[in-house]
C-alpha positions in Angstrom: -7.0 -6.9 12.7 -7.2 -3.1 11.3 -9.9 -3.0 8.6 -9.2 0.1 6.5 -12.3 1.8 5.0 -12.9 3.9 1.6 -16.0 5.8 0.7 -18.1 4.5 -2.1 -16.8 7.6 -3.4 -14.1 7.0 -3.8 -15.4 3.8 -5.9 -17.7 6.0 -8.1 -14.7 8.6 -8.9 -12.9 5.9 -10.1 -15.2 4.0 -12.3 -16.2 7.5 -13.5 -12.3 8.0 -14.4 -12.4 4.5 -16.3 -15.7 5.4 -18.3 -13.8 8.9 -19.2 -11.0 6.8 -20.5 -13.1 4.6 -22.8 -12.1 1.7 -20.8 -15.0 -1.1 -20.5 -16.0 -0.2 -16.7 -18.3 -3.6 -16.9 -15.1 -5.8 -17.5 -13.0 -4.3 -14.9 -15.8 -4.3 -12.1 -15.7 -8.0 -13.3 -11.7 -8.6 -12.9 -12.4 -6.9 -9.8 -15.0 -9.1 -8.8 -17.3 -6.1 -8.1 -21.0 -5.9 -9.3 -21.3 -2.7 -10.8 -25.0 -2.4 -10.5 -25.2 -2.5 -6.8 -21.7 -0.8 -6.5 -23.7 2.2 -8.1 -26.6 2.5 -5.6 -24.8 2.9 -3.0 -24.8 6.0 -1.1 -21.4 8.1 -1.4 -20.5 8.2 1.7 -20.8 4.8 2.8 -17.5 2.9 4.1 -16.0 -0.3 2.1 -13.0 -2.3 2.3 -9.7 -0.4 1.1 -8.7 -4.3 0.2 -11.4 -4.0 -2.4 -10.8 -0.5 -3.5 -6.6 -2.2 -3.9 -8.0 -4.8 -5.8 -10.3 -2.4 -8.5 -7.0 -0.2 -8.7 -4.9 -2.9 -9.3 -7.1 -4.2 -12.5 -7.3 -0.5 -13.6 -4.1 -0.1 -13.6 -3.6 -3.2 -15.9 -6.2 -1.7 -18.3 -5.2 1.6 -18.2 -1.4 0.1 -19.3 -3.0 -2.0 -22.4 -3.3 2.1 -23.4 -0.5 3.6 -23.0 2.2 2.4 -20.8 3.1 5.3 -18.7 0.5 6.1 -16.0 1.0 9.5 -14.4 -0.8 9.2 -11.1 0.7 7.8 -7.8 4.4 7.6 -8.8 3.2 5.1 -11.5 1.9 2.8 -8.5 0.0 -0.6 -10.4 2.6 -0.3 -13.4 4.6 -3.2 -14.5 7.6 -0.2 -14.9 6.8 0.3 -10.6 6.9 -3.2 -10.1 10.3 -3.7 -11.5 11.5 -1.2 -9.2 10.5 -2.7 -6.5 12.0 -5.8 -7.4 15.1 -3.9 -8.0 15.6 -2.8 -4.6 14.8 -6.1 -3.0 18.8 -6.7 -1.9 18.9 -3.8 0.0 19.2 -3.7 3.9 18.8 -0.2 5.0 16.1 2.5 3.8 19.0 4.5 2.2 20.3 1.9 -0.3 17.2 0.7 -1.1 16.5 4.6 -2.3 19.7 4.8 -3.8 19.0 1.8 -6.0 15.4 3.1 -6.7 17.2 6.7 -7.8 18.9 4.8 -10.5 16.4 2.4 -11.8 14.0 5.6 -12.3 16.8 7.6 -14.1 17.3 4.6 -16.2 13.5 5.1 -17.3 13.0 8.5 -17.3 13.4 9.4 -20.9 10.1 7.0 -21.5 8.4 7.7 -18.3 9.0 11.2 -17.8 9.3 10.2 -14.1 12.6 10.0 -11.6 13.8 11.3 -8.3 17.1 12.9 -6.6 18.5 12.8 -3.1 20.4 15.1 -1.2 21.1 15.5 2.6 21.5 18.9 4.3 21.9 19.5 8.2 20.6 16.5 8.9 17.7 16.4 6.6 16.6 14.0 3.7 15.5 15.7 0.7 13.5 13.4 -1.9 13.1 16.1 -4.9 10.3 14.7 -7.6 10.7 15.1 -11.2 7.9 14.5 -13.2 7.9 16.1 -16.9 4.0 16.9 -16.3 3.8 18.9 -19.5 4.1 15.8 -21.5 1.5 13.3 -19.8 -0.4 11.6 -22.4 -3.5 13.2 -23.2 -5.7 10.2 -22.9 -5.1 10.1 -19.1 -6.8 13.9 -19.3 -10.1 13.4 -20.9 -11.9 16.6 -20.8 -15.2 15.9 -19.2 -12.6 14.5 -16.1 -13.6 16.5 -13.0 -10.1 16.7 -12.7 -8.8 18.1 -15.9 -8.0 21.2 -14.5 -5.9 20.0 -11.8 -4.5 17.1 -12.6 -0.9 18.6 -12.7 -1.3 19.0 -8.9 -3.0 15.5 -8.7 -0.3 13.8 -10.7 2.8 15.9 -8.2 0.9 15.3 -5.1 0.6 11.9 -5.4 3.3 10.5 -6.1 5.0 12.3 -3.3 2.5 10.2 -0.8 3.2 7.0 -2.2 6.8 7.5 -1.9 6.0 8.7 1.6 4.0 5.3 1.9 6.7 3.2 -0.3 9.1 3.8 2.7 7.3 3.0 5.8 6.0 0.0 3.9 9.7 -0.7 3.3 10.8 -0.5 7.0 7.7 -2.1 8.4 6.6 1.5 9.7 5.4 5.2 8.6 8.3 7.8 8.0 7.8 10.5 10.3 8.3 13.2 7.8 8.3 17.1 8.2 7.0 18.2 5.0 5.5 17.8 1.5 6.3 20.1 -0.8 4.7 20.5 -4.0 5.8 23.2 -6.5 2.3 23.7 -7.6 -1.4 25.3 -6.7 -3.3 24.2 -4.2 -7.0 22.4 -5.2 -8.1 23.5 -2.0 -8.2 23.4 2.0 -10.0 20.0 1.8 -7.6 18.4 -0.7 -4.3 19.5 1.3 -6.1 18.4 5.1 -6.5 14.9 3.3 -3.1 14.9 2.2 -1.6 16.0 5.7 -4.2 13.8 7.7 -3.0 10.3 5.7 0.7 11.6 5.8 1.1 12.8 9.3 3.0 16.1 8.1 2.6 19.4 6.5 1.7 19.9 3.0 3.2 23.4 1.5 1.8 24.3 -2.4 3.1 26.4 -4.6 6.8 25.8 -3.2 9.9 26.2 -5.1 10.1 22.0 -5.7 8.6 19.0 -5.4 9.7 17.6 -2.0 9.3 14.9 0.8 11.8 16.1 3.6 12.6 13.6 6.5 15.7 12.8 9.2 18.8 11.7 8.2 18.2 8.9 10.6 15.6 7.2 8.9 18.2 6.0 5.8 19.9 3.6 8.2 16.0 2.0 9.2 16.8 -1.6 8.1 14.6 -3.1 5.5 12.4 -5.7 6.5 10.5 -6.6 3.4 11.6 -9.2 1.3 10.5 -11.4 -2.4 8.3 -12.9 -0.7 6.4 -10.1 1.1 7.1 -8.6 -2.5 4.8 -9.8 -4.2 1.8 -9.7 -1.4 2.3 -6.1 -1.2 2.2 -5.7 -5.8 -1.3 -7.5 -5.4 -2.9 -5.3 -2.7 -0.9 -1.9 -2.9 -3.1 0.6 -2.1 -4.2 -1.5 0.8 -0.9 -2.3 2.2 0.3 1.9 1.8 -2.8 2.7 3.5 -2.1 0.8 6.1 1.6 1.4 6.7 0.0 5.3 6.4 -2.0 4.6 9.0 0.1 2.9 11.7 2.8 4.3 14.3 6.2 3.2 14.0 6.4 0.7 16.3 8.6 -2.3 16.8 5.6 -4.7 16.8 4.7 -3.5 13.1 8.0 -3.8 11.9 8.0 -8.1 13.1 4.5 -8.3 11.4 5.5 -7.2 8.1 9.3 -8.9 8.8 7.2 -12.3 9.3 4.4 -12.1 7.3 4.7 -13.2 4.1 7.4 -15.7 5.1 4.9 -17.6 7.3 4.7 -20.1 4.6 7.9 -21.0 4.6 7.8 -22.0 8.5 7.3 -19.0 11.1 11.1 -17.5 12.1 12.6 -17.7 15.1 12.6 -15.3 17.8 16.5 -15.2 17.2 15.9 -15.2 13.6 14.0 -12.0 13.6 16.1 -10.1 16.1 18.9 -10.8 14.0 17.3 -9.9 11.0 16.1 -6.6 12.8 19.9 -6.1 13.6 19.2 -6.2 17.5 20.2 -8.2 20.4 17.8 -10.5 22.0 17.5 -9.0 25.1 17.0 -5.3 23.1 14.2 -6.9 21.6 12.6 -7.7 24.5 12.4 -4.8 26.4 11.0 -3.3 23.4 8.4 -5.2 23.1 7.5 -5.1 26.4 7.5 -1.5 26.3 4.7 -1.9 23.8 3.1 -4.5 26.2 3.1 -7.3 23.7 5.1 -10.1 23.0 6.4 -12.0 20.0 3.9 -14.8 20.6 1.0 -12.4 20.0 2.2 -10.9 17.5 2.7 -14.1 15.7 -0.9 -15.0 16.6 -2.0 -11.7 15.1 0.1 -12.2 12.0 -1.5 -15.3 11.4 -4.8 -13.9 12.2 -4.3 -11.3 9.6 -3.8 -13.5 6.8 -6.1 -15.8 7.4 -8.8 -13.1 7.2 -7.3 -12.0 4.0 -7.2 -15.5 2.9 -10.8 -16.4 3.9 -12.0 -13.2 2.0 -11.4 -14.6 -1.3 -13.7 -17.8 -2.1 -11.4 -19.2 -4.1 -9.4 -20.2 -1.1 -10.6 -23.2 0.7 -10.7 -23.2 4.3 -7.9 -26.6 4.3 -5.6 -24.1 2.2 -5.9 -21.6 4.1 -5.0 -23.7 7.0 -2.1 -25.3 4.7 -0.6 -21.7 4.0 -0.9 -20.6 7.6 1.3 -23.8 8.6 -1.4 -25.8 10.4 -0.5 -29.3 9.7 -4.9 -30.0 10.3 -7.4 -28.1 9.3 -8.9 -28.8 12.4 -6.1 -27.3 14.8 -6.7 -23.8 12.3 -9.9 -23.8 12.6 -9.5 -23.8 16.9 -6.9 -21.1 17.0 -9.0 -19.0 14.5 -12.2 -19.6 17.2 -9.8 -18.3 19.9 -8.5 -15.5 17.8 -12.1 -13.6 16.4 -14.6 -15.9 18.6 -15.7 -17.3 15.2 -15.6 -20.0 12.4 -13.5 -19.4 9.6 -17.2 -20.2 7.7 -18.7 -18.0 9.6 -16.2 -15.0 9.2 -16.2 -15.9 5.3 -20.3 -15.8 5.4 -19.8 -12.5 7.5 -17.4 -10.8 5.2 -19.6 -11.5 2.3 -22.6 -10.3 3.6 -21.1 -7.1 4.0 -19.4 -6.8 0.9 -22.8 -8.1 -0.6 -23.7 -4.6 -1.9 -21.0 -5.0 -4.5 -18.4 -8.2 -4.5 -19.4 -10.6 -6.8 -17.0 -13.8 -7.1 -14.8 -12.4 -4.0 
């Protein structure tokens, strides 16, 4: 299993952003199920979970919306006006429709969000222009003593470009291999625009004439492989899931797991089942996954291993659920296959997990 890691600084910029908003950091560390208190001492540049940090921005989000509505940052990622989008687009097959769906649900909102997108193709090139009416972002979400005030026009831009970078691969099961990010604005500086082109894979250009993510034609006829069900996973843990998708080749393996994933519950698909859903022949399938030297019977294994280490991080599941929502039909049988997948209990990963999240999860 890939386990994503944040800095802590990342943790203390944010809880410093609540603070700057007037939200109550104490009761979104406790939605988040994070003790503040030990969150706080420790060092910057220590390494937690990014499911954690998905889970803090999530309740953020939800607090920061009690406010005002319209959240600037990350394409409006955590907002019930994002979600709806992405539940708009659910029908589609292919990455193209699935964009042209989401270019008319955000012009629909634009005169309230101040937020929408166009597309245009030229010699064989995608162009993903951003429109966001930065000028009139609500002035709460700038508090002046915010580090930062002075660039959060940049910020807001930059942003949302990568999640929409992100939105995509997550949609296809795999990273967009895009050329470039445009932004139409100044630069914060070299270590801001090497983060941006390190998690994206491509080159960042500032102050260009627009707001742009440019990518192949090709990639609008990627099939979909997400789904309502795989929905709704991917609202609760966002960040997490983006970072991930930012983070991972485009492989065919990748695009099974997030095919399968969230329908695991409903009984694991066939090996027919997904090729067809995939839109290839059997045999196609094959020899692609043995070019990756795997095979669908790991990658269900790992699928399965996945979620049950998602599942066991939260307490509130209990180990014969977790067995119940993998489709074990006794406990028992998960508790084996776990053994054979991590060499451990599923108590003893649970206990493991918590004592290294000690420093700052409380109920999770």
């Amino acid at each position: 299993m890939q386990d994503i890691k944040i800095a802590v600084s990342s943790f203390h910029k944010l809880f410093d952003y609540i603070e700057s908003l007037g939200l109550d950091a104490d009761q979104v560390a406790r939605e988040a199920q994070i003790n503040l208190a030990q969150l706080s001492a420790l060092q910057s540049g220590e390494q937690l979970s990014a499911r954690l940090y998905a889970r803090l921005y999530r309740v953020a989000v939800v607090e920061m919306q009690k406010v005002h509505p319209h959240i600037p940052w990350a394409a409006g990622l955590g907002t019930d006006a994002f979600d709806m989008l992405c539940y708009s687009i659910m029908g589609a097959s292919t990455l193209g429709e699935a964009l042209e769906l989401a270019e008319r649900f955000e012009a629909l909102l634009r005169p309230l969000s101040g937020r929408y997108f166009t597309l245009s193709v030229e010699r064989g090139q995608v162009h993903f222009d951003y429109h966001l009416d930065i000028d009139n972002v609500a002035s709460l979400f700038v508090p002046d003593q915010w580090v930062r005030a002075n660039t959060y026009r940049t910020v807001a831009v930059a942003s949302g470009l990568v999640v929409w970078h992100a939105f995509c691969g997550w949609l296809v099961g795999h990273a967009i291999d895009a050329s470039t990010i445009s932004v139409s604005l100044p630069s914060i500086g070299g270590a801001y625009k090497s983060s941006l082109s390190e998690v994206t894979g491509c080159d960042v250009v500032f102050d260009a004439p627009r707001n742009r993510l440019t990518f192949p034609v090709e990639c609008l006829d990627y099939r979909v492989v997400q789904n309502q069900a795989s929905l709704q996973q991917f609202l609760d843990m966002a960040v997490y899931q983006l970072s991930l998708v930012e983070r991972q080749p485009g492989t065919i393996s990748e695009a099974i797991k997030q095919l399968i994933g969230a329908d695991i519950q409903c009984g694991m698909p066939s090996f027919t089942e997904v090729a067809d859903r995939l839109h290839l022949s059997e045999s196609s399938l094959r020899r692609k996954l043995l070019k990756e030297q795997t095979s669908f019977q790991i990658i269900k294994d790992q699928v399965r291993c996945d979620l049950a280490m998602a599942f066991l991080e939260d307490k509130e599941n209990k180990i014969n659920d977790v067995a119940d929502k993998l489709g074990f039909t006794e406990p028992s049988s998960f508790v084996r296959s776990f053994r054979n997948w991590t060499g451990m209990t599923p108590k003893s990963y649970r206990k493991q997990f918590a004592e290294q999240a000690v420093s700052f999860v409380g109920r999770g």
